[in-house]
C-alpha positions in Angstrom: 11.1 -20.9 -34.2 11.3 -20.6 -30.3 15.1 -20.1 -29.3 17.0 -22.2 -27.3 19.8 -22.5 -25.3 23.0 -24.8 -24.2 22.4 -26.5 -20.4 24.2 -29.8 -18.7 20.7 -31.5 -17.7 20.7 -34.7 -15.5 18.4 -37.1 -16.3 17.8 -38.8 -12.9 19.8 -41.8 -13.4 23.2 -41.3 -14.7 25.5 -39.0 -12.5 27.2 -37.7 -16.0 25.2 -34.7 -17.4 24.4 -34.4 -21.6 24.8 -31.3 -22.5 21.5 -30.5 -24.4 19.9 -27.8 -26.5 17.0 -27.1 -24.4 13.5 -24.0 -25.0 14.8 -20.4 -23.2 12.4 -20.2 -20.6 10.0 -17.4 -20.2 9.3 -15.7 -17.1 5.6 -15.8 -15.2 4.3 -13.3 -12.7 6.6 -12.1 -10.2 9.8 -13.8 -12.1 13.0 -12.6 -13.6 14.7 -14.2 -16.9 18.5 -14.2 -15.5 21.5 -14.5 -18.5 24.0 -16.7 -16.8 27.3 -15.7 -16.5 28.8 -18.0 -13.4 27.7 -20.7 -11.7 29.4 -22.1 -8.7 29.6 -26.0 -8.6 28.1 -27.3 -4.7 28.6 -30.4 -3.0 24.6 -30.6 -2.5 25.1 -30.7 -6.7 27.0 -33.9 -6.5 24.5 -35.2 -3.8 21.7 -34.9 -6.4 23.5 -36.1 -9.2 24.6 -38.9 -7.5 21.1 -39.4 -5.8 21.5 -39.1 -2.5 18.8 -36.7 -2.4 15.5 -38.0 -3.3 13.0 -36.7 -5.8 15.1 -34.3 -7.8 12.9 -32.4 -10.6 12.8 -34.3 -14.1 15.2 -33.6 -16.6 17.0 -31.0 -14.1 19.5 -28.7 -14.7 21.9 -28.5 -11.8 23.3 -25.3 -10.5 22.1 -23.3 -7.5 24.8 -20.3 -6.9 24.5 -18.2 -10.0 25.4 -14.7 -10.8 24.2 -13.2 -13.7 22.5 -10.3 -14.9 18.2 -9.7 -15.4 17.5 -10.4 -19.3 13.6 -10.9 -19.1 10.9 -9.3 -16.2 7.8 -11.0 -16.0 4.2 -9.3 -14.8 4.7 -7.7 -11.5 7.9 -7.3 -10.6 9.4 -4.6 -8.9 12.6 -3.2 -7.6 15.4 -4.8 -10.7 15.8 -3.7 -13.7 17.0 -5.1 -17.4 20.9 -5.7 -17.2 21.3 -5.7 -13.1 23.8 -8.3 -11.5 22.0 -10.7 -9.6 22.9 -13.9 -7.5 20.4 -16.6 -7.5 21.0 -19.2 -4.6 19.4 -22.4 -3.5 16.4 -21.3 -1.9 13.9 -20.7 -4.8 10.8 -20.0 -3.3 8.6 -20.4 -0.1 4.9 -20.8 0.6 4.7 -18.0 3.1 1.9 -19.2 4.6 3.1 -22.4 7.0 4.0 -21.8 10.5 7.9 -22.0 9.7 7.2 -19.3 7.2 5.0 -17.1 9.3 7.6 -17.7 12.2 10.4 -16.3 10.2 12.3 -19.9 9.7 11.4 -20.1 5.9 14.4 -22.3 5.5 12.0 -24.9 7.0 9.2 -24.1 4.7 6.6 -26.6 3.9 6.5 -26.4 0.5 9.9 -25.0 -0.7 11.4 -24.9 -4.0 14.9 -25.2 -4.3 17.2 -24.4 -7.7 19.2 -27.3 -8.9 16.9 -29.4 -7.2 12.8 -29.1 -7.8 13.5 -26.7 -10.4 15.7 -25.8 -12.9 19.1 -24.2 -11.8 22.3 -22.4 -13.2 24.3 -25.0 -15.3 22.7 -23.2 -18.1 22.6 -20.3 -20.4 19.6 -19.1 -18.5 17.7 -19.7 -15.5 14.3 -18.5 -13.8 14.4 -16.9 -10.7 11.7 -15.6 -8.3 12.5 -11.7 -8.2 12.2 -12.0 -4.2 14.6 -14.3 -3.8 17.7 -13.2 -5.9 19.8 -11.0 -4.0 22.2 -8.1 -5.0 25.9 -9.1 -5.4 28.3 -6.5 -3.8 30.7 -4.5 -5.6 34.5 -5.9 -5.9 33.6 -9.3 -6.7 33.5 -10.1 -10.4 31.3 -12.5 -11.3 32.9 -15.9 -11.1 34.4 -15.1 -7.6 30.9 -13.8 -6.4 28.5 -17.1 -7.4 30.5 -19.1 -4.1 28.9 -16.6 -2.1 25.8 -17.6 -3.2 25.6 -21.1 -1.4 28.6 -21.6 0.0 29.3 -18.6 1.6 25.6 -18.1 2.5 25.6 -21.8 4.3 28.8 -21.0 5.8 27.4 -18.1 7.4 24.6 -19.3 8.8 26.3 -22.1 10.4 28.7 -20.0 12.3 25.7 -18.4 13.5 24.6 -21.3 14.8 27.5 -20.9 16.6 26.5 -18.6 18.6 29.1 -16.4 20.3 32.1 -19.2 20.3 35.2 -17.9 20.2 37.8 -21.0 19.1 36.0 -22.5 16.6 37.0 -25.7 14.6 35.8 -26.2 10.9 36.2 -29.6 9.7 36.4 -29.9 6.1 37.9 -27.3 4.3 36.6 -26.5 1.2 34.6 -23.7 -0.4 32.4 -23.1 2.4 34.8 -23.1 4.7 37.6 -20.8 3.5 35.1 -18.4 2.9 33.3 -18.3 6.2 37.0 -18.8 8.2 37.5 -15.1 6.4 34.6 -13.6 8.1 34.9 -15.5 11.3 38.7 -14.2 11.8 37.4 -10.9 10.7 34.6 -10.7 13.7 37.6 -11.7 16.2 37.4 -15.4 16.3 40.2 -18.2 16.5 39.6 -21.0 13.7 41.2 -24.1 14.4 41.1 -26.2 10.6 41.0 -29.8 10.2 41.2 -31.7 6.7 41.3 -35.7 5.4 44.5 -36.5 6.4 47.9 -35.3 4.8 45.6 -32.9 2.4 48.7 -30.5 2.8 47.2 -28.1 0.2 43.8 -27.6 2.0 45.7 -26.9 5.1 47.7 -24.4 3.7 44.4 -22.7 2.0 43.0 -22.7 5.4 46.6 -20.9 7.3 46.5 -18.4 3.9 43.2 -17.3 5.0 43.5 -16.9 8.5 43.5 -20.0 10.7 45.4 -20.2 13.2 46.3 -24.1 12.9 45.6 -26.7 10.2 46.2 -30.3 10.6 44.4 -34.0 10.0 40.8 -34.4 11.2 42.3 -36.8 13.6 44.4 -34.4 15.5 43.8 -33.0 18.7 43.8 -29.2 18.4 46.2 -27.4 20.6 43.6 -25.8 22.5 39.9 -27.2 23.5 37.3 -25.1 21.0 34.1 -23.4 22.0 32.3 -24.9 19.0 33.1 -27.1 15.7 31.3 -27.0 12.1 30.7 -29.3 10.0 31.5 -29.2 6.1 32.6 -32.7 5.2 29.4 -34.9 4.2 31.4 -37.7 6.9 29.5 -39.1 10.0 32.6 -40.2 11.5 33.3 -36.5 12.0 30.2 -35.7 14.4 32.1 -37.7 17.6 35.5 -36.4 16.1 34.2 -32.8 16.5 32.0 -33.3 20.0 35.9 -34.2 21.1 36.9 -31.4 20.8 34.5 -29.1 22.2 34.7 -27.7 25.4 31.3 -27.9 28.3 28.5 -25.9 26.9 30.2 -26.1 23.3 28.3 -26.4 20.2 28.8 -28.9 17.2 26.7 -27.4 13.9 26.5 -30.2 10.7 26.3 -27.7 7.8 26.0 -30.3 4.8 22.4 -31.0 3.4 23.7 -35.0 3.4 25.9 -36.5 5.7 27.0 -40.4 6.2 25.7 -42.2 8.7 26.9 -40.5 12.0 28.4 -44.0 14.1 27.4 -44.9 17.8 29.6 -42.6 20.7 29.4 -42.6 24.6 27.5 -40.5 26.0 29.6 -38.7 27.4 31.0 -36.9 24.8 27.5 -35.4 24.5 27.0 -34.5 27.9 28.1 -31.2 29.8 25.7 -29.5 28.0 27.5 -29.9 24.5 24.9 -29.6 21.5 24.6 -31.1 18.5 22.8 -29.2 15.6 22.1 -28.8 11.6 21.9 -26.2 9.3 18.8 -26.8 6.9 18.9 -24.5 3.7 18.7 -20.9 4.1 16.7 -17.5 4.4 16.5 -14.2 2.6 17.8 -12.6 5.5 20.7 -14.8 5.9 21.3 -13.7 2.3 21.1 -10.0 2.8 23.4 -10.3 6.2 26.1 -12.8 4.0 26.4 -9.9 1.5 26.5 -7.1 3.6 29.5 -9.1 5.4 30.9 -9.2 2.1 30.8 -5.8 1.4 32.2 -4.8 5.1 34.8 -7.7 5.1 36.4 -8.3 1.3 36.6 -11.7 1.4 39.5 -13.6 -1.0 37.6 -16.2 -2.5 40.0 -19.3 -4.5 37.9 -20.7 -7.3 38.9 -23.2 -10.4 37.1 -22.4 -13.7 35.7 -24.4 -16.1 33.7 -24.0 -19.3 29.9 -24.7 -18.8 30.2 -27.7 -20.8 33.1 -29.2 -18.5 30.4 -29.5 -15.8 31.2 -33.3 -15.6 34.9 -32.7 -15.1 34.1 -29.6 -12.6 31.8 -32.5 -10.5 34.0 -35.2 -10.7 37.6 -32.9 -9.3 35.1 -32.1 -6.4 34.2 -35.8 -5.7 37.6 -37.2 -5.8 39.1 -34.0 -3.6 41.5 -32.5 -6.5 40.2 -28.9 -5.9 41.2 -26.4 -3.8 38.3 -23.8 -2.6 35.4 -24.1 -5.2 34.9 -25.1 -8.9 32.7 -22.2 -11.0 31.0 -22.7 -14.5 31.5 -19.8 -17.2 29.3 -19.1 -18.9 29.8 -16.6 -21.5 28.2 -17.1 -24.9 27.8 -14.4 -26.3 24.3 -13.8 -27.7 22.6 -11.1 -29.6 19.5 -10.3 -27.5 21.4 -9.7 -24.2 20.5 -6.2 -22.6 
């Protein structure tokens, strides 16, 4: 009898996952069998299960910052070995062959693949992973305080690069993305300003514990004007909120896969030479540069745990704003065939 294993699998319709018995998979050439241990619970996970992104693979299993350790090698692989920790993130795979690809900007590949999304993810007992895209997880983060890293962190990261060399910096929406990337921000030098829904008194306080200077309502007028401002919260209304508060020359970066409908704003707001960019998935070598910040900077991450079959609950305290930094799935069955 093939064996199987426990997963939360959406079935393209209903936003509430079935927790299902479902076939371990196998790995194929150039593929890794990872044993889940953690999986972080994403924003861009609510945006599929509530189907605001289109096309999601059939019968999916969510999940897209995983941590776990290699159970399974498939033909070809080189470079990990049976039993090593590995984080799995949202980029799955990429053509290598388009001009984005070729250009270095696989994040804008063609013909991506993209875990929790087009193929299976995390929110399981196991998950296939492309060897070339899981990344090594540094040491002094156990496993369920590691998988944020994994899209979170890495998303953060690459939209304070976007950033450029701004020094006051304003993050709007303060969640897990955020409280991990304000640690590495203040740790390179820079001034983060924070702004949260209003009267979210706990978010604000996250955001002082880990090194902002100021924390108030995304309403508020910071006491200084900011070189740049990112974007976390999936709200349009923020974009003019945010280009408000930016100095001439200052940058704006949207770091959300899905966003509301950004309203109408003068012109002016735009103008001096103020910019107003997105952040579109993510590459290996933003990977390799988030971890090695990691390592260099040890970065307090908050998470809320949850058994793997409390995925529902985990998703639903992230829609309604009753967590605090990010939700994680454990996943520890134990099971006799592990390495």
């Amino acid at each position: 009898m093939d064996e199987t294993m426990q997963a939360m699998v959406f079935d393209g319709a209903s936003p509430i996952l079935a927790p299902t018995r479902v076939l371990v998979p196998a790995p194929g050439a150039g593929q890794v069998r990872v044993r889940v241990s953690a999986c972080g619970v994403c924003r861009t996970d609510l945006h599929v299960v509530d189907r605001e992104l289109p096309h999601p693979k059939p019968a999916l299993i969510p999940g897209h910052e995983i941590v776990g350790r290699v159970h399974a090698i498939g033909p070809g692989v080189v470079g990990l070995r049976l039993g090593q920790r590995v984080g799995v993130p949202w980029l799955g795979h990429t053509c290598g062959q388009c001009r984005f690809c070729q250009s270095g900007r696989e994040n804008l590949c063609d013909t991506p693949l993209f875990h929790g999304y087009t193929r299976d993810g995390g929110y399981a007992e196991f998950v296939i992973a492309d060897a070339d895209y899981c990344f090594d997880i540094p040491e002094g983060y156990d496993d369920e305080h590691a998988a944020p890293l994994l899209c979170a962190g890495l998303i953060g990261y690459r939209t304070l690069r976007m950033a450029g060399e701004a020094h006051r910096i304003g993050i709007f929406g303060f969640g897990a993305a955020a409280h991990i990337v304000t640690q590495i921000a203040t740790a390179q030098g820079r001034t983060i300003f924070a702004f949260t829904k209003k009267g979210d008194r706990s978010a604000q306080q996250l955001a002082l514990d880990v090194g902002a200077t100021w924390a108030g309502d995304s309403n508020e007028a910071p006491p200084e004007t900011l070189d740049a401002a990112l974007i976390f919260a999936p709200d349009g209304a923020l974009v003019p909120r945010a280009l408000a508060t930016v100095d001439k020359g200052g940058t704006v970066v949207c770091g959300g896969i899905h966003m509301t409908d950004i309203p109408s704003f003068p012109y002016r707001q735009l103008w001096d030479e103020r910019r107003l960019v997105s952040v579109a998935n993510l590459t290996r070598e933003d990977g390799k540069a988030l971890m090695t910040a990691a390592a260099a900077y040890p970065l307090s991450i908050h998470t809320t745990s949850y058994p793997l079959t409390e995925a529902n609950t985990a998703l639903q305290d992230l829609r309604t704003g009753r967590l605090t930094g990010a939700a994680v799935l454990r996943i520890d069955t134990p099971r006799p065939t592990d390495p």
